[in-house]
C-alpha positions in Angstrom: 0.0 0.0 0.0 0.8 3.7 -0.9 1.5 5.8 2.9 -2.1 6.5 3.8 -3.6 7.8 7.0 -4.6 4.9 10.3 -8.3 5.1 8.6 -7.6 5.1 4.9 -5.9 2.0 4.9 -6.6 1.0 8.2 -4.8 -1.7 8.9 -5.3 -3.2 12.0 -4.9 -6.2 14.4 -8.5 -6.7 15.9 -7.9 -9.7 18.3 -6.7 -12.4 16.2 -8.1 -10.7 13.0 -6.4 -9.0 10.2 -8.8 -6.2 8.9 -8.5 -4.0 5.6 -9.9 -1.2 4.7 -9.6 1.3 2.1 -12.0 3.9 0.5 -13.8 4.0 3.4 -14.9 0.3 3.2 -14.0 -2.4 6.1 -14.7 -6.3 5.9 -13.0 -8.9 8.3 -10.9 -11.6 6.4 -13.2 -14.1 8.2 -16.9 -14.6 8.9 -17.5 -14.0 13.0 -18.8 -16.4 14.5 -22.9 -16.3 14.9 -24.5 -16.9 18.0 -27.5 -18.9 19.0 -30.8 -17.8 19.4 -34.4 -19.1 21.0 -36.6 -20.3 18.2 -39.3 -17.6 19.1 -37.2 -15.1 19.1 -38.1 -12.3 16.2 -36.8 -9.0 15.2 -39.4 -6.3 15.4 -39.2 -4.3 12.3 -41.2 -1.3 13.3 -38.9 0.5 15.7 -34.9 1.7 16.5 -33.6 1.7 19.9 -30.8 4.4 19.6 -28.8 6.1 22.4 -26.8 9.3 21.5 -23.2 9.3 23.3 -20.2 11.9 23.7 -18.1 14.0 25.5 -19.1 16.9 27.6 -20.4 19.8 25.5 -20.1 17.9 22.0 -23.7 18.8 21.0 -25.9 15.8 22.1 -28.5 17.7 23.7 -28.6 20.5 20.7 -28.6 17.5 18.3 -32.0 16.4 19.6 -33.2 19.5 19.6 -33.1 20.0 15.6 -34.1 15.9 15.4 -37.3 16.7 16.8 -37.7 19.9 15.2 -37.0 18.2 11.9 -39.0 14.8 12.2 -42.2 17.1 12.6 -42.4 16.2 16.9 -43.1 20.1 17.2 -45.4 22.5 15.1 -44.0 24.9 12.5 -45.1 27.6 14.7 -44.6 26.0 18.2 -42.4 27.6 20.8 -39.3 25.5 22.0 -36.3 26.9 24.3 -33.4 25.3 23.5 -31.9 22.1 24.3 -35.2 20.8 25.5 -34.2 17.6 27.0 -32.3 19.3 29.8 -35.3 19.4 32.0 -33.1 19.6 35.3 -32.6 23.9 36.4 -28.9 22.6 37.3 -28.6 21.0 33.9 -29.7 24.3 32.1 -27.5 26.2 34.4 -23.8 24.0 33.7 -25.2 23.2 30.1 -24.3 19.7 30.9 -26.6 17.1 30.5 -26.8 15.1 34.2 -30.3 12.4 33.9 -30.6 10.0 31.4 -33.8 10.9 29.6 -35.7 9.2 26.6 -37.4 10.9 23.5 -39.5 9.8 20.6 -39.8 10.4 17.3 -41.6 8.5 13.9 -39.8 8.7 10.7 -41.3 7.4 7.7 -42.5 3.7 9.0 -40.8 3.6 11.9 -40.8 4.8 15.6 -37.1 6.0 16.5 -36.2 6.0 20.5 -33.9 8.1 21.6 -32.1 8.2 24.9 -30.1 11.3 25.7 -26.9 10.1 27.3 -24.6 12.3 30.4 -21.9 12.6 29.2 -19.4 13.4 31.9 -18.0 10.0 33.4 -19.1 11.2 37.3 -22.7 10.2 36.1 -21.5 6.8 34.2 -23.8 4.9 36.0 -26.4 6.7 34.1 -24.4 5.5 31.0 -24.1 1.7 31.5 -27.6 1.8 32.7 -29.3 3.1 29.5 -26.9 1.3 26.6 -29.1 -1.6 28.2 -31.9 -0.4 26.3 -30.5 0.6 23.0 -29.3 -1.7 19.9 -27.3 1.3 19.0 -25.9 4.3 19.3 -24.6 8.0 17.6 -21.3 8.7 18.8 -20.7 12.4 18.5 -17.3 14.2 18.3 -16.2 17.5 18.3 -14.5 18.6 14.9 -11.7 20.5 16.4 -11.5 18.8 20.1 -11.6 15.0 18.9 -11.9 12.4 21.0 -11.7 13.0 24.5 -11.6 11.3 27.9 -15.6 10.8 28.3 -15.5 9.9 24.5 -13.3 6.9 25.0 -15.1 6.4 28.3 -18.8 6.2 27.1 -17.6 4.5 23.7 -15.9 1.4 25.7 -18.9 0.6 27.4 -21.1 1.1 24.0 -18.9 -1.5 22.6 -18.7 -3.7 25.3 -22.4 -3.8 24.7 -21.8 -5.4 21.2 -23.0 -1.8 19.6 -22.3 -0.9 16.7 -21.7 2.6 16.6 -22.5 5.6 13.7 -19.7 8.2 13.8 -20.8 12.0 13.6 -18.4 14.3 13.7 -20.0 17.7 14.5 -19.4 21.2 14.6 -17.6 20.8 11.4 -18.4 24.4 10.9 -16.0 26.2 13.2 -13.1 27.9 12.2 -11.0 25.4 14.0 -12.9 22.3 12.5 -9.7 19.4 11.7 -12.3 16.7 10.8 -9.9 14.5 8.7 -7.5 14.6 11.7 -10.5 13.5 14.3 -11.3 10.6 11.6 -8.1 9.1 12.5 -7.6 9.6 16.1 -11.5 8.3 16.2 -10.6 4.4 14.2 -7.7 4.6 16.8 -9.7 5.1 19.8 -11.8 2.1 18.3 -8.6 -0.3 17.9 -7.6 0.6 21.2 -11.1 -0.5 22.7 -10.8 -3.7 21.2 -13.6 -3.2 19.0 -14.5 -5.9 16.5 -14.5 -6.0 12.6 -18.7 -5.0 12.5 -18.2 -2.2 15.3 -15.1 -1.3 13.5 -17.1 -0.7 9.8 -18.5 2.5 11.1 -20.6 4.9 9.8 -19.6 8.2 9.2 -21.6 11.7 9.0 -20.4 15.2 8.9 -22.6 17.6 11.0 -24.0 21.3 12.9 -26.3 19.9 15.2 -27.3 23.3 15.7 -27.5 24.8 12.5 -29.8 20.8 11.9 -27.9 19.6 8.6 -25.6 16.2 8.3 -23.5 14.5 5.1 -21.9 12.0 4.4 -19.3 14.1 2.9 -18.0 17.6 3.6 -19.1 18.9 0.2 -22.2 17.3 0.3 -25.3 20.1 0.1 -26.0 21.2 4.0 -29.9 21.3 4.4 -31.2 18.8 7.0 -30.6 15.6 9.3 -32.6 13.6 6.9 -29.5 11.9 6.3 -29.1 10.6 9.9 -32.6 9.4 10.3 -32.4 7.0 7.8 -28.9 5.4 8.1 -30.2 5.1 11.5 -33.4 3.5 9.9 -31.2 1.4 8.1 -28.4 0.6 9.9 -29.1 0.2 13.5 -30.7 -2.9 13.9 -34.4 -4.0 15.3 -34.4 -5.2 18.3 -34.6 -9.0 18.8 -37.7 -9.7 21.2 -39.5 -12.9 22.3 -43.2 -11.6 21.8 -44.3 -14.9 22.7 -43.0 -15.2 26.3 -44.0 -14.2 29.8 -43.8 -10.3 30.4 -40.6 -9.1 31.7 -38.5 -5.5 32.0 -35.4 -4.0 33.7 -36.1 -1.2 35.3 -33.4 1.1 34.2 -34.2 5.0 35.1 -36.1 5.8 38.6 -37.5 9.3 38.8 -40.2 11.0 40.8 -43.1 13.1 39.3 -45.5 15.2 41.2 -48.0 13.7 39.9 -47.5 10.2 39.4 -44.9 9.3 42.3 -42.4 7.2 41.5 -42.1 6.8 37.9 -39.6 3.5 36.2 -38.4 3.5 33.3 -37.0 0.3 30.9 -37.3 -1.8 27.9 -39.4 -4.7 27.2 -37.4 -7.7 26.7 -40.6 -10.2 26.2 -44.3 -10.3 26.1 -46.8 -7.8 26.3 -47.6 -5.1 29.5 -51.1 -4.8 29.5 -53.2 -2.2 32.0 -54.3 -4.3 35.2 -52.2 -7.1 34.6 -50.8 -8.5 37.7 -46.7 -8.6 38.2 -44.3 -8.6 40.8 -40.4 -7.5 40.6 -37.8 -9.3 41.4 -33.7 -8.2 42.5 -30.7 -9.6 41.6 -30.5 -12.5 43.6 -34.1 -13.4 42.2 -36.0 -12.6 45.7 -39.3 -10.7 45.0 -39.1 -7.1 46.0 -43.3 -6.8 45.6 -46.0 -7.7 43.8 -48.0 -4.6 42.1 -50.6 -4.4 39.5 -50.3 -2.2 36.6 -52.6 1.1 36.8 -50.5 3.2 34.6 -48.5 2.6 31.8 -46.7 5.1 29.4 -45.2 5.6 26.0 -42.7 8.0 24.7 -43.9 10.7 22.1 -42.0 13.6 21.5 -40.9 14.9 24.9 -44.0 13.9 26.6 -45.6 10.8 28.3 -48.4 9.7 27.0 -50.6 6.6 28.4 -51.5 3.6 26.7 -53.1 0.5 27.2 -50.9 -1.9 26.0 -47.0 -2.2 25.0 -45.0 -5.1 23.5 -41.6 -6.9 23.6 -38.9 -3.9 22.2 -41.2 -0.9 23.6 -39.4 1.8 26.2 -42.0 2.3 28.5 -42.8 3.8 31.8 -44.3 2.3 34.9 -45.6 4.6 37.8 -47.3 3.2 41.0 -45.0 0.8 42.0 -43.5 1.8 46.1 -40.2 -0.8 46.2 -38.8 -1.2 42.6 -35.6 0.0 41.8 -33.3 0.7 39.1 -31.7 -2.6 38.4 -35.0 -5.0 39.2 -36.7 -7.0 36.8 -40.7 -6.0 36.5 -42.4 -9.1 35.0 -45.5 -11.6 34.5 -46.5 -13.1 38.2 -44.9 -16.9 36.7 -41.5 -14.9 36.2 -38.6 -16.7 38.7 -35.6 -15.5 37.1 -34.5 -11.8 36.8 -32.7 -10.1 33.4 -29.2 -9.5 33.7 -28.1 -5.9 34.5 -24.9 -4.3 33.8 -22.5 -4.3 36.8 -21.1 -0.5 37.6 -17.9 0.7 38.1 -17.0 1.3 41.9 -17.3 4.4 43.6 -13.5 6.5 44.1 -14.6 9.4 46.3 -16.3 10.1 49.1 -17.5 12.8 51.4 -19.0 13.5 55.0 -22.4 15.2 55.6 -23.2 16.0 58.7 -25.6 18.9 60.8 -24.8 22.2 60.3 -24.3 23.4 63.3 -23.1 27.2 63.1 -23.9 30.0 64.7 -26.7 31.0 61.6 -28.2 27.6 61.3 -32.1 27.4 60.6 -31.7 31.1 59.7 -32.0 30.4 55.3 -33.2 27.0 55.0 -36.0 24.5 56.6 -34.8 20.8 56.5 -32.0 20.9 59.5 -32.1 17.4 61.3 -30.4 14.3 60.9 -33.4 12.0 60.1 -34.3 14.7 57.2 -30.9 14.5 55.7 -31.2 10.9 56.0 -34.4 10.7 54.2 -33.1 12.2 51.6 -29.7 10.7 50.7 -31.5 7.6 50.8 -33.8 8.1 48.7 -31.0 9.6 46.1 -29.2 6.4 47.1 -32.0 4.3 45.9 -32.6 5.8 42.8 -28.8 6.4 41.8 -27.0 3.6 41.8 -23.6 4.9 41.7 -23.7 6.8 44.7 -23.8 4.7 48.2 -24.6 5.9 51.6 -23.0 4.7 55.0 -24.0 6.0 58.3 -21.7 6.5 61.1 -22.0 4.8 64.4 -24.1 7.9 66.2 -26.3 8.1 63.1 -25.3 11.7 63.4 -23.1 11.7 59.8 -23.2 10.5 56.5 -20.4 9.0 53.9 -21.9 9.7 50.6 -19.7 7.8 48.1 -19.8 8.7 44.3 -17.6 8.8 40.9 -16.2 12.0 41.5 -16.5 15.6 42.7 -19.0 16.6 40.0 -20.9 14.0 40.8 -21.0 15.0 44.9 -21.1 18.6 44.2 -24.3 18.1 42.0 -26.0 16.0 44.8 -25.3 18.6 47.6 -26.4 21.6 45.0 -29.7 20.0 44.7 -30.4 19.3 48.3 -29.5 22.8 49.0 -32.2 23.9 46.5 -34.7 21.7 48.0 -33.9 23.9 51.7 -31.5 21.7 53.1 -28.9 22.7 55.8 -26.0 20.5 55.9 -22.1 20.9 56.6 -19.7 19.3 54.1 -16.0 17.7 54.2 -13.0 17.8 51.8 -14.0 14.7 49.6 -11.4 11.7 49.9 -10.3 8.9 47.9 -11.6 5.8 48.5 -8.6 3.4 48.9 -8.6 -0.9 48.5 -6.4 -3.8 49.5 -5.0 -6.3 46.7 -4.3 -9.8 47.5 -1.6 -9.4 49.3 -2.7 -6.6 51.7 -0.9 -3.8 49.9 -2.7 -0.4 49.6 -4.2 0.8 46.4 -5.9 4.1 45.5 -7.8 5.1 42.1 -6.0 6.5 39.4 -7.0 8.8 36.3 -6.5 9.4 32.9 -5.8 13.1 32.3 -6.3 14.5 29.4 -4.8 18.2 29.0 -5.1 20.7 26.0 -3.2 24.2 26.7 -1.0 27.2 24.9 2.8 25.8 24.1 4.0 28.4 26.7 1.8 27.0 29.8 3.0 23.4 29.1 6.0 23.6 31.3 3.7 25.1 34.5 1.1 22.3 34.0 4.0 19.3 33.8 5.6 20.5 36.7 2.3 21.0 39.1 0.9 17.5 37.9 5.1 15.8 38.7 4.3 17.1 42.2 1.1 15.4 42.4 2.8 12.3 41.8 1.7 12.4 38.2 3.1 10.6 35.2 3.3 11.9 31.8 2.2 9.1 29.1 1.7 10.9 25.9 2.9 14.8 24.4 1.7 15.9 21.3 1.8 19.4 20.0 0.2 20.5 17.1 0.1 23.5 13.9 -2.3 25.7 16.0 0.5 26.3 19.0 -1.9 23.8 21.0 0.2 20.7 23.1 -1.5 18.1 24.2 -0.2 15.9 26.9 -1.7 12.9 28.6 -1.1 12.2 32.5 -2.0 9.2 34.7 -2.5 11.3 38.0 -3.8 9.7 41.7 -7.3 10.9 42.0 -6.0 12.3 45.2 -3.7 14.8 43.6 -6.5 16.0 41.1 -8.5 17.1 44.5 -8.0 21.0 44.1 -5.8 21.1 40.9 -8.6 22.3 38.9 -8.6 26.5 40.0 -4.7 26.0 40.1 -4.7 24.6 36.7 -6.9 27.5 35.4 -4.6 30.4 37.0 -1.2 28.3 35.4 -2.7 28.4 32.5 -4.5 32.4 32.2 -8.1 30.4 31.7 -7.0 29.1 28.4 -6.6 25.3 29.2 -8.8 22.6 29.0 -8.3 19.3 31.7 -10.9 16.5 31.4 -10.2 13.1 33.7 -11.2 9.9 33.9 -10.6 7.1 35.5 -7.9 4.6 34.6 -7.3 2.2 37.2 -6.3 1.2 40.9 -2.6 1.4 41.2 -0.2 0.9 44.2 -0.3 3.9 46.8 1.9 7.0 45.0 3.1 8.5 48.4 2.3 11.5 49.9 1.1 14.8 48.0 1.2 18.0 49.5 -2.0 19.9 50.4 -3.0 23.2 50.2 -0.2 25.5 50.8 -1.6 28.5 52.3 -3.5 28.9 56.0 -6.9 30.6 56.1 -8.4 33.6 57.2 -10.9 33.0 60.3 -12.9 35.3 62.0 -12.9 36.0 65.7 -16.1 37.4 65.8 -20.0 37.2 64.7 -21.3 40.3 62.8 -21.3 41.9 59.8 -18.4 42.7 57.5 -17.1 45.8 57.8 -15.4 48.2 54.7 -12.8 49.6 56.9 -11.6 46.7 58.5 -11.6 44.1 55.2 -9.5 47.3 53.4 -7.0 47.3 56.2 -6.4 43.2 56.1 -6.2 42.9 52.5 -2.3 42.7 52.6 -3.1 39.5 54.4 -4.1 37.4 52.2 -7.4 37.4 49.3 -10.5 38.1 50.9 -13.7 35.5 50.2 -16.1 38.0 51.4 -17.6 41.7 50.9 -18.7 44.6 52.9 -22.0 43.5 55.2 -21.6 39.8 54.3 -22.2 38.2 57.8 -19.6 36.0 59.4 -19.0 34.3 62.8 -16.2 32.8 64.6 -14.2 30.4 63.7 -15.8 31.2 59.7 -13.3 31.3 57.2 -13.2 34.9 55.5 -9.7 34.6 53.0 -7.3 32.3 52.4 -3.7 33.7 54.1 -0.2 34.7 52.3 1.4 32.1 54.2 1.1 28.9 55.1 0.2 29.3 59.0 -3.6 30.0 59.7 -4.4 34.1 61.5 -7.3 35.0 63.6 -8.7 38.4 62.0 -11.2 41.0 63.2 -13.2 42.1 60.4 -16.0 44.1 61.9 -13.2 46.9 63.6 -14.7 50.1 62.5 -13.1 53.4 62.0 -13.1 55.2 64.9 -14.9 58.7 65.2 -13.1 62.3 66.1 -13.7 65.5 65.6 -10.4 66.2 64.0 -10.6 66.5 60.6 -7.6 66.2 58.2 -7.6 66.3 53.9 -8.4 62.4 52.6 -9.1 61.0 56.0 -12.8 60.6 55.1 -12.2 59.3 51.1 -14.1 56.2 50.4 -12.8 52.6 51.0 -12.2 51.0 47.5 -12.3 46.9 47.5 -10.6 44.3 46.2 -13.5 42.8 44.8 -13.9 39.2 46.9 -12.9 36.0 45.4 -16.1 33.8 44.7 -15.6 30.4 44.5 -18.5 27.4 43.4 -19.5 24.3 45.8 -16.3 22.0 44.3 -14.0 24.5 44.1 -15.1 25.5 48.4 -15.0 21.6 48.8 -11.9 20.7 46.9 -9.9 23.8 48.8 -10.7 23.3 52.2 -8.2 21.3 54.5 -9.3 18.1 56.9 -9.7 20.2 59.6 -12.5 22.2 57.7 -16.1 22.2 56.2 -18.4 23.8 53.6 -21.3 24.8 55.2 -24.0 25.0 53.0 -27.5 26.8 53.1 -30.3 27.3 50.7 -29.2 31.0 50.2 -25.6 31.0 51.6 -22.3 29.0 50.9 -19.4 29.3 54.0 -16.2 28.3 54.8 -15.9 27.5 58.6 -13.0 25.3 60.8 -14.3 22.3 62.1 -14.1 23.9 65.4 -15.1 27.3 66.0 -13.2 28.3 69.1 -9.7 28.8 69.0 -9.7 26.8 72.4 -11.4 23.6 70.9 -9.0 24.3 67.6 -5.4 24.4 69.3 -6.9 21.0 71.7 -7.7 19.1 68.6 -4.4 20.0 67.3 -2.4 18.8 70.3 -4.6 15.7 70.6 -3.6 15.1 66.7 0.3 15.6 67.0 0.1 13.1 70.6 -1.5 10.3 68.0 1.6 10.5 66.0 
């Protein structure tokens, strides 16, 4: 062969298979081997079960948008705010997509599900829930970013699925659009999965998912997403169903209405659901988790939920009504004694303490303060989200939440807070394991970096002393490098507002994670002590101007603090009791520019992760409905320089 690029000529060891391809078409040397199926099994020809997967902010909730403005889901004249499927006000707010939600739309003789995919790998479990229900899958990439760490995340567990995926590489309309470039790097994200010949004869499309055209090539006319629609028609396949069998679903997304209550939704793997028909639920281990009838069933059209009487083997459908059924549990005919197999989930790596808040303004801003509330609630969240788990202390008066990641966490908290919680949080830590031989291991990511050729050298050197290891450098025409790190998930805790000052806002860091590896050593914490306040009151101009050689303030004039509350993080690394409600004092003497006015620094605002990934072991975020604080752990500088003793005698 001539020198061609990894996807031109494409070849490629797939497992113990030599694969060519050329001109953009791929057949294994070999026949794969079929597999065997029930006799009354059947594919149903009159529907697609397609989930849409990416990378953060790579257009799969914008893609919809102009799908069901296109397949005729909305009127000509009907108002729709954009990206529609985020339904969640913190979804709308982070323009990230955080639920799993399903859509549906009929072109030409079929009906097309959709399921709108997170994709940031802190809600995975949402991810390897869904791909349950879909024979395939649109796996978008950005035309100037490529592939990315969620990409290869979401994409390994498509394919370990058996899905195969279509390709769309979108937003080939910006000015820094490489799409021939993200061609390649995408067929070698696929070798490296381990993807087979079939997954690895992709589809590919060209698209603006918000300007609503596709083509198969980049000088193909741009008018519409007609094109998409029917390669999906005709190259995802129809589900295989056993129409003839028992009833039975897997519950897959668990969400609560106002109306209905608890609301499941899942695919129907065989039979028919029928209104009134008796069924019971079963868990993994096969034990029934309740028996239920079924009042209310509903279909999928559009964006809304529409009841219906009947649905059949292939169907997504909703359940509401049932009290005990959880994501995970298999909803079937009353005769059913074996439950469908569910997708096991990745392990939890972080975790964080919840506990009371107990400062001096509690049950001033919100209305849920007690334990047993908080209790309630993370519960609930634990039953419905499986990738977060809930432990309870010995005094039942704290809370390990345990999740993928500080997203993840920070997203939980930010709705309880919403909902009028009160709660005081900890610095999230890793969760570590034991191999077989007793040695310590902790979770280890895969961290992707994209910054300026002048900021590389800052970003290596902060990620070396977070016991990180370079893997991969590459620097491209554009003045971009891009370097790949495998970083403890312990030295990523806080890198995130460093890594944005290194790098003058420019640089982009995703993570993922890799792997449990043996214990890295130590990593330095936060280098600087903190501000704390000796007194409760309000904020005073005078006083904050006259301590802002200190350190950088976190609060403003008339913001109202209390002891022990942390008000700015110190110059230097040993923490300062400050007074900053000391007023000027008045006189009757009178000098030129004694009375000019105060000017401010203006305070340094920081979000929920970046107050939980800065604070120190000995701290807390306390969090209100209206209010986020920094405080010590204890308030009194008594109770503060005991604990510390008591730590240095345990030594």
């Amino acid at each position: 062969f001539k020198q061609k690029t990894a996807y031109e000529i494409g070849v490629r060891l797939v497992g113990s298979e030599m694969c060519i391809r050329d001109s953009g078409f791929f057949a294994p040397l070999r026949e794969p081997l079929s597999h065997p199926t029930s006799n009354t099994m059947i594919q149903r020809q009159d529907i697609r079960n397609i989930a849409i997967i990416a990378h953060v902010d790579h257009g799969k909730t914008t893609l919809i948008d102009s799908i069901l403005r296109q397949s005729g889901t909305f009127r000509d004249n009907q108002r729709v705010e954009e990206r529609v499927m985020d339904s969640n006000a913190l979804e709308k707010e982070r323009g990230i997509t955080i639920l799993a939600k399903c859509t549906s739309v009929h072109w030409q003789d079929k009906r097309i599900n959709i399921i709108d995919t997170p994709g940031h790998a802190d809600f995975g479990g949402e991810v390897e829930r869904v791909l349950n229900m879909a024979d395939g899958a649109i796996l978008l990439i950005d035309a100037a970013e490529g592939p990315l760490p969620q990409t290869k995340f979401v994409l390994g567990k498509a394919l370990r699925h058996g899905i195969r995926p279509i390709v769309l590489i979108n937003k080939v309309d910006r000015p820094d659009a490489r799409p021939d470039e993200v061609l390649n790097e995408v067929f070698d994200l696929f070798v490296s999965l381990d993807a087979t010949p079939e997954q690895l004869d992709f589809p590919i499309l060209y698209a603006s998912g918000r300007d609503g055209w596709c083509a198969e090539h980049l000088t193909d006319p741009r008018e519409n997403l007609f094109a998409l629609l029917n390669l999906v028609r005709r190259h995802v396949p129809a589900p295989r169903v056993d129409p003839e069998g028992p009833f039975a679903m897997l519950a897959t997304i668990l969400e609560a209405d106002p109306y209905l209550g608890r609301v499941l939704t899942g695919r129907i793997y065989s039979g028919t659901a029928r209104v009134n028909a008796p069924v019971k639920s079963l868990n993994l281990k096969g034990e029934v988790v309740e028996t239920f009838r079924l009042t209310k069933l509903l279909s999928f059209d559009g964006i809304t939920r529409v009841p219906i009487d009947s649905a059949q083997a292939g169907d997504i459908i909703c359940i509401a009504g049932m009290t005990k059924t959880s994501v995970a549990d298999t909803i079937g005919d009353s005769a059913l004694s074996i439950p469908l197999k569910a997708t096991p989930m990745d392990p939890p790596t972080m975790a964080v303490t919840i506990t009371v808040n107990d400062s001096p303004y509690a049950g001033t801003e919100g209305r849920k303060l007690t334990s047993t509330m908080i209790r309630e609630r993370l519960m609930s969240e634990a039953e419905s989200n499986i990738a977060i788990s809930v432990r309870e202390s010995e005094n039942k008066d704290a809370f390990e939440v345990s999740g993928r990641g500080e997203l993840q966490l920070g997203v939980l908290i930010e709705t309880m807070r919403r909902e009028g919680f009160e709660l005081s949080v900890s610095r999230p830590r890793v969760l570590f394991r034991k191999d077989e031989n007793g040695h310590q291991l902790e979770p280890v990511e895969e961290v992707t970096v994209d910054v300026d050729q002048e900021y590389a050298g800052p970003v290596v050197e902060k990620l070396s002393q977070r016991r990180g290891n370079m893997t991969d450098m590459r620097t491209s025409s554009g003045g971009k490098t891009r370097m790949i790190f495998h970083v403890p998930s312990r030295g990523l805790i806080g890198y995130q507002s460093q890594f944005l000052t290194d790098t003058r806002g420019t640089g982009v860091l995703n993570r993922i994670f890799h792997a449990y590896e043996p214990w890295k050593g130590d990593i330095a914490g936060r280098r600087n002590g903190a501000l704390i306040s000796t007194d409760k009151g309000e904020a005073v101009a005078y006083a904050i101007f006259n301590l802002e050689d200190r350190g950088a303030m976190f609060i403003g004039h008339q913001d109202k603090v209390y002891q022990g509350m942390i008000v700015g993080e110190h110059s230097r690394e040993n923490d300062l009791d400050i007074n900053v409600l000391k007023g000027k004092k008045l006189t009757n003497v009178r000098a030129a520019g004694s009375d000019e006015n105060v000017i401010l620094t203006p305070p340094r605002r920081m979000s929920l992760e970046d107050m939980m990934s800065w604070i120190n072991e000995d701290e807390l975020v306390e969090v209100t409905p209206k209010s986020l604080r920094l405080r010590k752990r204890f308030l009194s500088p008594n109770e503060r320089e005991i604990a510390k003793k008591k730590a240095r005698s345990e030594l």
